[in-house]
Each structure stands twice: as structure tokens, then as C-alpha cells.
Short mmCIF file of the C-alpha atoms (twelve columns), coordinates in Angstrom:
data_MODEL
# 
_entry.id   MODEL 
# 
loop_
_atom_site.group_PDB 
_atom_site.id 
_atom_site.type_symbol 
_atom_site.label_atom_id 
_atom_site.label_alt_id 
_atom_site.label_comp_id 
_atom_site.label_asym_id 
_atom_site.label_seq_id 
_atom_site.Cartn_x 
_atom_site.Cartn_y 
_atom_site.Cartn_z 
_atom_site.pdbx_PDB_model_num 
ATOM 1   C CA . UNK A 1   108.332 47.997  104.818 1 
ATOM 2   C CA . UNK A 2   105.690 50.657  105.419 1 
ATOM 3   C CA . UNK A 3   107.280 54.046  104.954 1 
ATOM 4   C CA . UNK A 4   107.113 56.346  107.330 1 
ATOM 5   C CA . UNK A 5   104.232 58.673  107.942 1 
ATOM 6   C CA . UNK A 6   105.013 62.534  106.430 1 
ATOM 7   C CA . UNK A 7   102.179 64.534  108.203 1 
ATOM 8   C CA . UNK A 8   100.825 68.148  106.764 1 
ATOM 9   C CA . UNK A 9   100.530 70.475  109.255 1 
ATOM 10  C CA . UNK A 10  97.061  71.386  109.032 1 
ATOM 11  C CA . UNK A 11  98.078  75.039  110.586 1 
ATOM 12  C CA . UNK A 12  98.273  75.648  106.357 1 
ATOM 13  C CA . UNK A 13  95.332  76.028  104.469 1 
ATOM 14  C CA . UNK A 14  95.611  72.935  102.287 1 
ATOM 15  C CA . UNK A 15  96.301  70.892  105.829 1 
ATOM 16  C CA . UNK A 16  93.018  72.680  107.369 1 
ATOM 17  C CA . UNK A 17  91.097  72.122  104.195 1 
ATOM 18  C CA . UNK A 18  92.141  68.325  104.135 1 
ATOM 19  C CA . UNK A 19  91.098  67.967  107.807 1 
ATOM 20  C CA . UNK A 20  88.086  69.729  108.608 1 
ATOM 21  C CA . UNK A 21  86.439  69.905  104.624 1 
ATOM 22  C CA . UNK A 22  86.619  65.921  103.861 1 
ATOM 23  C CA . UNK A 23  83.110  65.405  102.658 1 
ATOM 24  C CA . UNK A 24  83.681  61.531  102.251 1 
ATOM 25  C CA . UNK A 25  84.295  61.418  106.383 1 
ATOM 26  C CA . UNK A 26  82.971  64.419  108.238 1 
ATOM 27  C CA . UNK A 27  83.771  62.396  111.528 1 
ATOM 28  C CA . UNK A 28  86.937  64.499  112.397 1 
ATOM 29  C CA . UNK A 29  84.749  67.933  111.776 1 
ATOM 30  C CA . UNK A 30  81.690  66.738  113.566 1 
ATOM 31  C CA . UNK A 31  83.689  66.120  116.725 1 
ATOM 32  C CA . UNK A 32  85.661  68.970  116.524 1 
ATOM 33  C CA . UNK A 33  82.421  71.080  116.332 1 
ATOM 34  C CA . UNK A 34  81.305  69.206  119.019 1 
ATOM 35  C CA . UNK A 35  83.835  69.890  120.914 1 
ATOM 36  C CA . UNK A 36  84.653  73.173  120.509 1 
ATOM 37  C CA . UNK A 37  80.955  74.364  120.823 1 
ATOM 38  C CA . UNK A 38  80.437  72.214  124.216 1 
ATOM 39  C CA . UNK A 39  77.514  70.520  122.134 1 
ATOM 40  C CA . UNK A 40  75.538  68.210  125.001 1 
ATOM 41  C CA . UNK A 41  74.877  65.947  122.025 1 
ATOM 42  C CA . UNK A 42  76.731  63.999  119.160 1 
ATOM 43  C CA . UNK A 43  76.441  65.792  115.843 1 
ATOM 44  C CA . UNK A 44  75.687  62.812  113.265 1 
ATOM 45  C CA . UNK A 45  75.306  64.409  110.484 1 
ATOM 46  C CA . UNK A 46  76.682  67.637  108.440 1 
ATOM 47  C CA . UNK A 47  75.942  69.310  105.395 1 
ATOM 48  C CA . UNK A 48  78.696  71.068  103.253 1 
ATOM 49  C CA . UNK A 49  77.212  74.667  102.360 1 
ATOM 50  C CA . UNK A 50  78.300  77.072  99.599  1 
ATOM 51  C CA . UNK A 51  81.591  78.721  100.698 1 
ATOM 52  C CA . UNK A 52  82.038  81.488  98.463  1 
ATOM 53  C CA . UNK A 53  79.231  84.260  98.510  1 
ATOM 54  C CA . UNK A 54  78.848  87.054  96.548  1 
ATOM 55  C CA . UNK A 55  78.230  90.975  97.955  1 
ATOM 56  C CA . UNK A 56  74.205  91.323  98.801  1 
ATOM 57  C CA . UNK A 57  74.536  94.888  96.442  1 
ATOM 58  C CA . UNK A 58  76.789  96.064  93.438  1 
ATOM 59  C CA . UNK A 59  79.583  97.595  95.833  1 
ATOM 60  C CA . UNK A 60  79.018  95.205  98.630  1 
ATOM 61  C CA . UNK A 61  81.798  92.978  100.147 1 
ATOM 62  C CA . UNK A 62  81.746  89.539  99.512  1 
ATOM 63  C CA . UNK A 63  83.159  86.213  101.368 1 
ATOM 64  C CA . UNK A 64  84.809  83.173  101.583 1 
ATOM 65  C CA . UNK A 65  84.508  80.404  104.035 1 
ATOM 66  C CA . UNK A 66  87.276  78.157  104.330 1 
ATOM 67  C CA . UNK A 67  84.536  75.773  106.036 1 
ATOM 68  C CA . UNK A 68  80.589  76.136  106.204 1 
ATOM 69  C CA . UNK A 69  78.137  73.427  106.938 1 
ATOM 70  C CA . UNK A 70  74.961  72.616  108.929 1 
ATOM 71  C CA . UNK A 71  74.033  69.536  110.874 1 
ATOM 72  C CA . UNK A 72  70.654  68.270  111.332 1 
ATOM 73  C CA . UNK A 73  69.031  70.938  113.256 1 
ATOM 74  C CA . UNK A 74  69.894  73.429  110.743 1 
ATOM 75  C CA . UNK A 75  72.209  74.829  112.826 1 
ATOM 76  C CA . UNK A 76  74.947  76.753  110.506 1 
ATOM 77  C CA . UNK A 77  79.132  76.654  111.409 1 
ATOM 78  C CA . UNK A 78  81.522  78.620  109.495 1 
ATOM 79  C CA . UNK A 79  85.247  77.907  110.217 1 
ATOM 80  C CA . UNK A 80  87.820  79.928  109.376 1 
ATOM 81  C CA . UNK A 81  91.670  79.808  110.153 1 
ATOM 82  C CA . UNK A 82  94.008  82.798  110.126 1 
ATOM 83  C CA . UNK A 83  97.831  82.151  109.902 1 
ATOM 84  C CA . UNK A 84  98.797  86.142  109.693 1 
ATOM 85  C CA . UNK A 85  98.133  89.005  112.375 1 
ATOM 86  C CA . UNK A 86  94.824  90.318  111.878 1 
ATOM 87  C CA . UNK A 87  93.513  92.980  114.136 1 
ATOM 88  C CA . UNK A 88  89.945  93.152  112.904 1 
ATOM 89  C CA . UNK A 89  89.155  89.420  112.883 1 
ATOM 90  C CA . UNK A 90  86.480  90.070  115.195 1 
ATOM 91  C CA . UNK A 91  84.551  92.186  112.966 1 
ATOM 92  C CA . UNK A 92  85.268  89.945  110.161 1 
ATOM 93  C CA . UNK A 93  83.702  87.679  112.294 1 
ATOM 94  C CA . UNK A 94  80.536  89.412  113.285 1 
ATOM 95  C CA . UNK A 95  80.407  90.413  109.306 1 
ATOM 96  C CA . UNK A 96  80.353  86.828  108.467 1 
ATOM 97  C CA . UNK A 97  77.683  85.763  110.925 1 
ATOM 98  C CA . UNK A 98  75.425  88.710  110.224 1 
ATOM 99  C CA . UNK A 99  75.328  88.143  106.501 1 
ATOM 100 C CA . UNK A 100 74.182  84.635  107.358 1 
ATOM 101 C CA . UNK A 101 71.460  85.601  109.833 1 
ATOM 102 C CA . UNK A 102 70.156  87.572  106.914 1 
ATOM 103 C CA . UNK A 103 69.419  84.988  104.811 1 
ATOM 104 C CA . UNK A 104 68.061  82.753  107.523 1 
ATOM 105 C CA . UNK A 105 65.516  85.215  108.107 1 
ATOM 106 C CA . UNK A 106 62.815  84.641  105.311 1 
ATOM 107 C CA . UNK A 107 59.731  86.913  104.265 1 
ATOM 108 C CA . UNK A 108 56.518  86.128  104.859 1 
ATOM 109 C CA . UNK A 109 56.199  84.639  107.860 1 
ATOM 110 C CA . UNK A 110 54.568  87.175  110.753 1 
ATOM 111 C CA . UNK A 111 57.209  86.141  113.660 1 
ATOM 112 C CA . UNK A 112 60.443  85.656  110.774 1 
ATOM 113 C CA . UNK A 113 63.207  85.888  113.847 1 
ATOM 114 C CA . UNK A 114 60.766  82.679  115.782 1 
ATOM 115 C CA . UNK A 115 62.819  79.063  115.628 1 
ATOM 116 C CA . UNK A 116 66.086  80.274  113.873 1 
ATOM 117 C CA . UNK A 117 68.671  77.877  113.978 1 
ATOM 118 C CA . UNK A 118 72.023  78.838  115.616 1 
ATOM 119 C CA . UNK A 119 75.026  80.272  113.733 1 
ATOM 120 C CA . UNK A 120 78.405  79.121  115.202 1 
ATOM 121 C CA . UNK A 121 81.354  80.906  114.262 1 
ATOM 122 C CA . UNK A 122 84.682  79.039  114.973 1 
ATOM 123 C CA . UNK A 123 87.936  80.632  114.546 1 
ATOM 124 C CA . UNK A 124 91.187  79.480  114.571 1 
ATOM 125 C CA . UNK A 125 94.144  81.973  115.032 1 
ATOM 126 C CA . UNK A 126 97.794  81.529  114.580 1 
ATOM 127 C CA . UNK A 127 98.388  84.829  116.666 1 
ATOM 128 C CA . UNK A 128 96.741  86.418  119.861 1 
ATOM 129 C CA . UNK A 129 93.672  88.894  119.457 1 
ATOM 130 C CA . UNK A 130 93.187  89.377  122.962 1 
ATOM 131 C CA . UNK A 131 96.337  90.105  124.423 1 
ATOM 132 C CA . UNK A 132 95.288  91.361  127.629 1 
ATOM 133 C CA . UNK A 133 93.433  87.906  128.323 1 
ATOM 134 C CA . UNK A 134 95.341  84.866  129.064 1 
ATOM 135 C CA . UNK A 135 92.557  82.398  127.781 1 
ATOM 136 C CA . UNK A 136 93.307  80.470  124.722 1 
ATOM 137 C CA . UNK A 137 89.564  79.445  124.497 1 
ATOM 138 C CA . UNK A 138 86.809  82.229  123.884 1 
ATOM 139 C CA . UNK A 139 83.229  81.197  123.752 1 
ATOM 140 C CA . UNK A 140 80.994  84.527  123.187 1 
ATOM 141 C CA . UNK A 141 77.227  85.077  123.250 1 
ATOM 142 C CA . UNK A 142 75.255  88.604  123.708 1 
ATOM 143 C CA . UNK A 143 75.311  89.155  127.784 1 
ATOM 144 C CA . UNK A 144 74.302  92.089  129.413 1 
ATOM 145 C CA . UNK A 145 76.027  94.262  132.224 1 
ATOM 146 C CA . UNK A 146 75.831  91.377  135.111 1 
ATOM 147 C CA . UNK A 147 76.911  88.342  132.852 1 
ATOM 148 C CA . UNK A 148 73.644  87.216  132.098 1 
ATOM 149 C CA . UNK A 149 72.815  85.655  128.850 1 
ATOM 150 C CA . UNK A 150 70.170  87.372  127.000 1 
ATOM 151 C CA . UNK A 151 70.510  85.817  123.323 1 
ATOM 152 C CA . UNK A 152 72.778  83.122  121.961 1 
ATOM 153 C CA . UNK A 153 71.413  82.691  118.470 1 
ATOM 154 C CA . UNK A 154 74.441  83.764  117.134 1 
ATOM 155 C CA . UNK A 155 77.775  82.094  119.105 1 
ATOM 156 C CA . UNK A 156 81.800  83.126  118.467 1 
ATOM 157 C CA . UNK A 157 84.369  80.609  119.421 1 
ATOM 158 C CA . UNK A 158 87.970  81.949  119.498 1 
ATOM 159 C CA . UNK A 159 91.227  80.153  119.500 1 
ATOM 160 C CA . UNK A 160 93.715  81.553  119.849 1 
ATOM 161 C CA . UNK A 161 96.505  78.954  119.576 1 
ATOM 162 C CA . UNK A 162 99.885  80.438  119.807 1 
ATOM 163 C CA . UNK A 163 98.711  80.316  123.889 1 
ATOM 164 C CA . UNK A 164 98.021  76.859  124.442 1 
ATOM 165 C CA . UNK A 165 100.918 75.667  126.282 1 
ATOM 166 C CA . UNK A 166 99.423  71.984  127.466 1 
ATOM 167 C CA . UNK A 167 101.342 69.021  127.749 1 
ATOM 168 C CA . UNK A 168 99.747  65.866  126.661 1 
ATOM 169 C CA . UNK A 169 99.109  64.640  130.311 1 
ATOM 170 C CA . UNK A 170 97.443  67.630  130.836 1 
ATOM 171 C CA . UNK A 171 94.507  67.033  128.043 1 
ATOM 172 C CA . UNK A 172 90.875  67.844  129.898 1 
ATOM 173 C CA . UNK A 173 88.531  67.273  126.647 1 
ATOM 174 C CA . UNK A 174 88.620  66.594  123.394 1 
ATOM 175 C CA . UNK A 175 88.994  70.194  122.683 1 
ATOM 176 C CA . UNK A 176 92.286  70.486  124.266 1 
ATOM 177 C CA . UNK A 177 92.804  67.424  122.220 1 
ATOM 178 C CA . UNK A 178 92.086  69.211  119.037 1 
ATOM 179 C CA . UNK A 179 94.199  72.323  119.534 1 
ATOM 180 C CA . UNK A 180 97.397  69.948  121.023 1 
ATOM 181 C CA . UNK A 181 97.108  68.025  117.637 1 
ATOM 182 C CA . UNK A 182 96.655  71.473  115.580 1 
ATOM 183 C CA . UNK A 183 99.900  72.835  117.600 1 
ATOM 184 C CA . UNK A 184 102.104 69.946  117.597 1 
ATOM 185 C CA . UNK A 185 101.670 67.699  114.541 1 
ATOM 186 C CA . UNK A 186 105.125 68.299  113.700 1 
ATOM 187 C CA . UNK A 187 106.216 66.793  117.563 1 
ATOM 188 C CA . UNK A 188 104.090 64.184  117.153 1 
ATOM 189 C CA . UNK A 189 105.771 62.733  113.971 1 
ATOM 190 C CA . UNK A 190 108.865 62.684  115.137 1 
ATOM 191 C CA . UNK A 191 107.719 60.549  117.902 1 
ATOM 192 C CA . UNK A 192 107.838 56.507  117.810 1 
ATOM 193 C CA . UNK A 193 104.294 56.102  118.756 1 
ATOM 194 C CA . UNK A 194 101.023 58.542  118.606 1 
ATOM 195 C CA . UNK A 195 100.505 59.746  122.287 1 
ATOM 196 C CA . UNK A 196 97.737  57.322  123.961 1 
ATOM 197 C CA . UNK A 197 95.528  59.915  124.774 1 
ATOM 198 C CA . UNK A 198 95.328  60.806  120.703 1 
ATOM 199 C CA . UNK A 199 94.728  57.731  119.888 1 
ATOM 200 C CA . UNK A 200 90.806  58.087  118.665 1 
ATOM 201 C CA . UNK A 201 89.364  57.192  116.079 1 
ATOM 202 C CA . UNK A 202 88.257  60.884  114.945 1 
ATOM 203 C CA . UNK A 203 92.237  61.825  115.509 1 
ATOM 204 C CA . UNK A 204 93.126  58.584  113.392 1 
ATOM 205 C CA . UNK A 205 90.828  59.826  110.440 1 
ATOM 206 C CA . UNK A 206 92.587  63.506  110.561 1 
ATOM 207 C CA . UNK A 207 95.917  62.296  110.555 1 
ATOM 208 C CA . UNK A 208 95.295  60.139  107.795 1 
ATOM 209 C CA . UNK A 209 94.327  62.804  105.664 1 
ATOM 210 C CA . UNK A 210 97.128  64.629  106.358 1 
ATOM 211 C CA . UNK A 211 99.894  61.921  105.956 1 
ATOM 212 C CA . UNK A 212 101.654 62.913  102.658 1 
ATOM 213 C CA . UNK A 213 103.000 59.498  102.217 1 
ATOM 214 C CA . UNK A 214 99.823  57.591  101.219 1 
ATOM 215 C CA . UNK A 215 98.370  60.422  99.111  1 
ATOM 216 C CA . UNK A 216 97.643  60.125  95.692  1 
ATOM 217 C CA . UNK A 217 100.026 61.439  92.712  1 
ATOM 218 C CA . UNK A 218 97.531  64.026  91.757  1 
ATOM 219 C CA . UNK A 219 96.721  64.805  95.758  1 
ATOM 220 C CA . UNK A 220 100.568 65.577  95.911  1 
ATOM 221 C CA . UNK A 221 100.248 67.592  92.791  1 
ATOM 222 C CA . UNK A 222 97.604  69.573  94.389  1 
ATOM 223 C CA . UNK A 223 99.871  70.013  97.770  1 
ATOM 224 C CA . UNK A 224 102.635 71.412  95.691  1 
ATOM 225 C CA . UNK A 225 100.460 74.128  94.240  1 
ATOM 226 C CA . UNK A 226 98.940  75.050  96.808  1 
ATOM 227 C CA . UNK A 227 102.261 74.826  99.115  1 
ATOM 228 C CA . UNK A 228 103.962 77.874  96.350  1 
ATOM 229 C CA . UNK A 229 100.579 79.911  96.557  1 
ATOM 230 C CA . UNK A 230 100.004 80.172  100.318 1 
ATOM 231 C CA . UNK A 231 103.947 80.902  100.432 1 
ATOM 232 C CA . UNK A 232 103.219 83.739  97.562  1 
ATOM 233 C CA . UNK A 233 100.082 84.923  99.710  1 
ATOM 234 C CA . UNK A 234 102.335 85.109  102.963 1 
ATOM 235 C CA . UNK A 235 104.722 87.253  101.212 1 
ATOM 236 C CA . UNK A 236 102.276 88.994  99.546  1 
ATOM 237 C CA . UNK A 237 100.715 90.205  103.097 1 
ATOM 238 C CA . UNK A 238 103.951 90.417  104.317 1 
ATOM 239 C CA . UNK A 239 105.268 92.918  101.753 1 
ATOM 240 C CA . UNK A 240 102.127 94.867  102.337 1 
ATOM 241 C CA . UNK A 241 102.854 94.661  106.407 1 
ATOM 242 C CA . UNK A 242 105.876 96.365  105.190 1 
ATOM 243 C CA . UNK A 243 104.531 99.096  103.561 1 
ATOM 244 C CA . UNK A 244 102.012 99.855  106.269 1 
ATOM 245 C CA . UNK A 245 104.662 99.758  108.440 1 
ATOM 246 C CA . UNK A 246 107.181 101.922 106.486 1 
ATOM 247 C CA . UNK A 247 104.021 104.563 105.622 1 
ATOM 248 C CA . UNK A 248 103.407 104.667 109.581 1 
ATOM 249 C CA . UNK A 249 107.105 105.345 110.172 1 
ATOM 250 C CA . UNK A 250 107.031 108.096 107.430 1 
ATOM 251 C CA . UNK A 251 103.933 109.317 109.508 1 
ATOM 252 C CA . UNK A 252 105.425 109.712 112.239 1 
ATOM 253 C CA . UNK A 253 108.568 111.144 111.088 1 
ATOM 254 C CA . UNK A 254 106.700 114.138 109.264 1 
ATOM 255 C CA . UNK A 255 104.435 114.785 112.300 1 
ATOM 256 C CA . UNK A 256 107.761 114.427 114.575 1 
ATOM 257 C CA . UNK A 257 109.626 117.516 112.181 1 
ATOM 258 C CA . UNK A 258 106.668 119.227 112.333 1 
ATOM 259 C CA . UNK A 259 106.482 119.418 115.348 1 
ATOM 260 C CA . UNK A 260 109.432 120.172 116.248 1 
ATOM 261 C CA . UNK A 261 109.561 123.012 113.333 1 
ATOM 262 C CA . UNK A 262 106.611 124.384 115.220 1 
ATOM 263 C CA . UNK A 263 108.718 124.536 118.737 1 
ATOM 264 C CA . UNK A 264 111.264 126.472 116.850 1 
ATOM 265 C CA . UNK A 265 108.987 128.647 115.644 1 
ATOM 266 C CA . UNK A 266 107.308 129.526 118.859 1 
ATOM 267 C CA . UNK A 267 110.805 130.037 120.054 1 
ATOM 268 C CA . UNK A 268 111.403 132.239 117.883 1 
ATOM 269 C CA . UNK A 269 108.559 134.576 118.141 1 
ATOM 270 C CA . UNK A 270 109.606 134.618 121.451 1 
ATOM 271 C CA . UNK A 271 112.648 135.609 121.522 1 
ATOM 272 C CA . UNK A 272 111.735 138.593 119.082 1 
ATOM 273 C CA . UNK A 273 108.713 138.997 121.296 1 
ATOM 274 C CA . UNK A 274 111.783 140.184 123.732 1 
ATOM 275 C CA . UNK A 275 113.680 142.160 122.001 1 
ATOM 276 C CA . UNK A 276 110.942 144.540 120.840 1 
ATOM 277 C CA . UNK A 277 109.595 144.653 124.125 1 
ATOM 278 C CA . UNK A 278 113.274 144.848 125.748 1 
ATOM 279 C CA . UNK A 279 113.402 147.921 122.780 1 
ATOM 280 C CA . UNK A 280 110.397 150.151 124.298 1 
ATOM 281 C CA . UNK A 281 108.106 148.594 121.437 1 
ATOM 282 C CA . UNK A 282 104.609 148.904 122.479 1 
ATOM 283 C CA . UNK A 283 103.286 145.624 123.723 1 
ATOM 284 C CA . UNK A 284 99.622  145.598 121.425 1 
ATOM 285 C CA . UNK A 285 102.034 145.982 118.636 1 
ATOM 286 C CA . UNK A 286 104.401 143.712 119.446 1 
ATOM 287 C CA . UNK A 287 101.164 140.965 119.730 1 
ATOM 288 C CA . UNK A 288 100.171 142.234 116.615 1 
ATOM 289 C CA . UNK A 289 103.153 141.295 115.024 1 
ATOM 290 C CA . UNK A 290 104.045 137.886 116.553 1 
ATOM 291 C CA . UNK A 291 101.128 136.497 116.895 1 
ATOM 292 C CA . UNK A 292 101.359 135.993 120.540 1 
ATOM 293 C CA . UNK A 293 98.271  137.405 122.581 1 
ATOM 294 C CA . UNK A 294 98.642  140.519 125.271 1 
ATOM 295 C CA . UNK A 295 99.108  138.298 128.158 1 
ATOM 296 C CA . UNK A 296 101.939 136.602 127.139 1 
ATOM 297 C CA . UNK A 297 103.491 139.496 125.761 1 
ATOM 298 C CA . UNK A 298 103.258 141.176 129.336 1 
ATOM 299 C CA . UNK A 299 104.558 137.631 130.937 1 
ATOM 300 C CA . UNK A 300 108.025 138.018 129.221 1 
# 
């Protein structure tokens, strides 16, 4: 008797990496970046890059991709996931996609910026970015103030998956397809069948890659290890959440008792303000001496 399929989720970053960074079968990636970058024509073929790219100077930042590649065209992708809060994904983003551009632009040449290939960013978020929009889908080029596309040689695609909400009846494309499968693996096992509209070959090839039941002895090694790191690395950002959080709190505490110390002292100069005057006490002096100008001396 066949056992029973035991599915990753591939919202974890040894899932993700089993899914979209199988080099023997890129079919699951390719239509995925199809999909998600409303490509008008199959991608056949991808190339795995180098996903781990030293700063360009001595104190510069560095990166690493969970997922870069190029198909035929040359046209680059880097895909990244994000399971914590992160406020500044965007400009991680743009930093990512910039330092690319730069090396795609080559000396020499006397147009260098004439024929570049595209550089697709995909992201995939655990958490909203954009609260004030109620899109789960973003899909950004460089527009000016009437909508109008003026360059899209660089392209962002957000997802923003905690806001999908779609039944599977409700599936337009095989994007929706893709994020439904991201969001609900877990639903999907514990159903007696996979839902019809899932049942594609690309989805297949995915889901076998993630069923922990047919995988290897040293595959399930390698799921263990890297189950106990990404559970150290969540507490790890979590304890520092906590810190920023407590230091903020601190923050606001000391400006909040400052603040306050500072209406008490006001008050107080006040209320001697008063009694001097109340005493005959010339009014320049009593300015002098409080620290309160003539005016609102004379206004007590």
C-alpha cells in the first residue's frame, strides 16, 4: 500500500528551495515565472545564476538570492520569499535589481544601456507591505504622473499572500493557481483527491518535490537541518523584534517623563512668576529670573 503523501509547505525556505530551485526540472519555475510576469510566451528554457554575491567595494553590502536565473532571452529573475515582517522589502528589492543592472551594463560599447535584457524581480511575502491596498498581486514598472509607462527594463512583482482569500472555484490563471497551492498545501493534503483545477502537470512536478514520503534518507536528513535552523533564524529575528520593540517602548517612556517633567517645570515658573509679581516684584526682573519673556509675565 502506497503511503500517504506528507507534503512540505513550501511557505519554508527548504519547501521554496525544493520547488522553485530544482535544476533537474525547471518546469514548475518556468511556469510560475510565466505566470506571474504575464509572459505572452512559454519560457523553455532557464539558466540557474550565481546566488550569492559579494559587496561591489570593501564596505559594500552584499546578497543572497534564494532564486536567480535567466531564460533564453537573457532576461534575469531573482525570487525571493520573506516569511517575517519586513518593512523595507521594497528597497531591498530595488537594491537587488540595481546591483544587477550594473553588471548588465558592460564598457565599451558607445550606446551600453541599448538591448538590455529585462530584470524581473518576484517576491513572495508572508505578510502585507501595502496595507492601504487591497491587491494581493503588484506588478510595478517606472510610470509617470498620468499612468503611462515610460521604462520597464526593470519589473517588481509583489505578492503579498496573507491576502489571497480565493476559493478553488474561483481560480482565473495559473497565477492564482500558484499562490492557492503556496497558501493551502496543508488543506490540500488533508483532502482525498488534489482539486481538479490543480491537477497540471507543472503542479504535479512541485508537489512531488515536496512530498516528504518519497524523499531520500539523506533528502530527509537535509529537511531536518534545515527545519531546526529556519526555526533558530525565526527566533533569532524574533528575539531581535523584541528588543526593537522593548528599546521603542523605553523611547517613549523617557520622552513621555520628560515631557511631562518639562510641564511641571513650566508650571512651576509660573506659579513663582505670580507670586513675585503678586509681591510688587518688578516684572523685567521677574523675566529675568524665570525665564519667561515680558509678555507673559504681564499676561499673569
Amino acid at each position: 500500500m502506497a503511503q500517504k503523501p506528507n507534503y512540505i509547505s513550501i511557505l519554508s525556505d527548504f519547501g521554496f528551495k525544493r520547488a522553485f530551485a530544482d535544476e533537474s526540472n525547471t518546469l514548475f519555475l518556468r511556469k510560475s515565472l510565466e505566470a506571474l510576469i504575464q509572459s505572452p510566451t512559454e519560457i523553455e528554457i532557464v539558466e540557474f545564476l550565481k546566488n550569492d554575491i559579494a559587496g561591489l567595494t570593501s564596505i559594500g553590502r552584499g546578497m543572497r538570492f534564494d532564486t536567480a536565473c535567466k531564460d533564453a532571452e537573457g532576461n534575469n529573475f531573482i525570487v525571493e520569499m520573506q516569511l517575517t515582517p519586513y518593512d523595507d522589502f521594497v528597497q531591498r528589492a530595488k537594491f537587488y535589481t540595481f546591483h544587477n543592472f550594473n553588471t548588465l551594463v558592460k564598457k565599451g560599447p558607445a550606446n551600453p544601456f541599448k538591448g538590455l535584457p529585462t530584470i524581473y524581480f518576484i517576491g513572495f511575502l508572508a505578510n502585507d507591505i501595502f496595507p492601504e491596498s487591497e491587491e494581493y498581486y503588484h506588478f510595478a514598472t517606472l510610470k509617470n504622473q498620468i499612468n503611462e509607462e515610460i521604462d520597464r527594463q526593470i519589473v517588481y512583482v509583489f505578492v503579498e499572500i496573507s491576502k489571497f482569500d480565493k476559493k478553488e472555484d474561483e481560480l482565473e490563471n495559473d497565477a492564482d493557481k500558484l499562490i492557492y497551492l503556496m497558501k493551502n498545501i496543508e488543506e490540500i493534503q488533508r483532502a482525498s483527491a488534489l482539486p481538479p483545477r490543480l491537477n497540471e502537470d507543472w503542479i504535479l512536478q512541485a508537489m512531488e518535490r515536496l512530498d516528504k514520503s518519497i524523499m531520500s534518507p539523506q533528502e530527509r536528513a537535509n529537511l531536518e537541518i534545515a527545519i531546526v535552523q529556519e526555526a533558530s533564524d525565526i527566533a533569532a529575528w524574533n528575539d531581535q523584534l523584541r528588543k526593537v520593540e522593548e528599546a521603542e517602548a523605553k523611547a517613549e517612556e523617557a520622552e513621555a517623563k520628560a515631557e511631562e517633567a518639562e510641564a511641571k517645570a513650566e508650571k512651576s515658573k509660573i506659579e513663582v512668576a505670580k507670586t513675585l509679581k503678586e509681591n510688587g516684584i518688578d516684572i523685567q526682573l521677574i523675566a529675568k529670573s524665570t525665564g519667561l519673556s515680558l509678555e507673559e509675565v504681564e499676561q499673569l
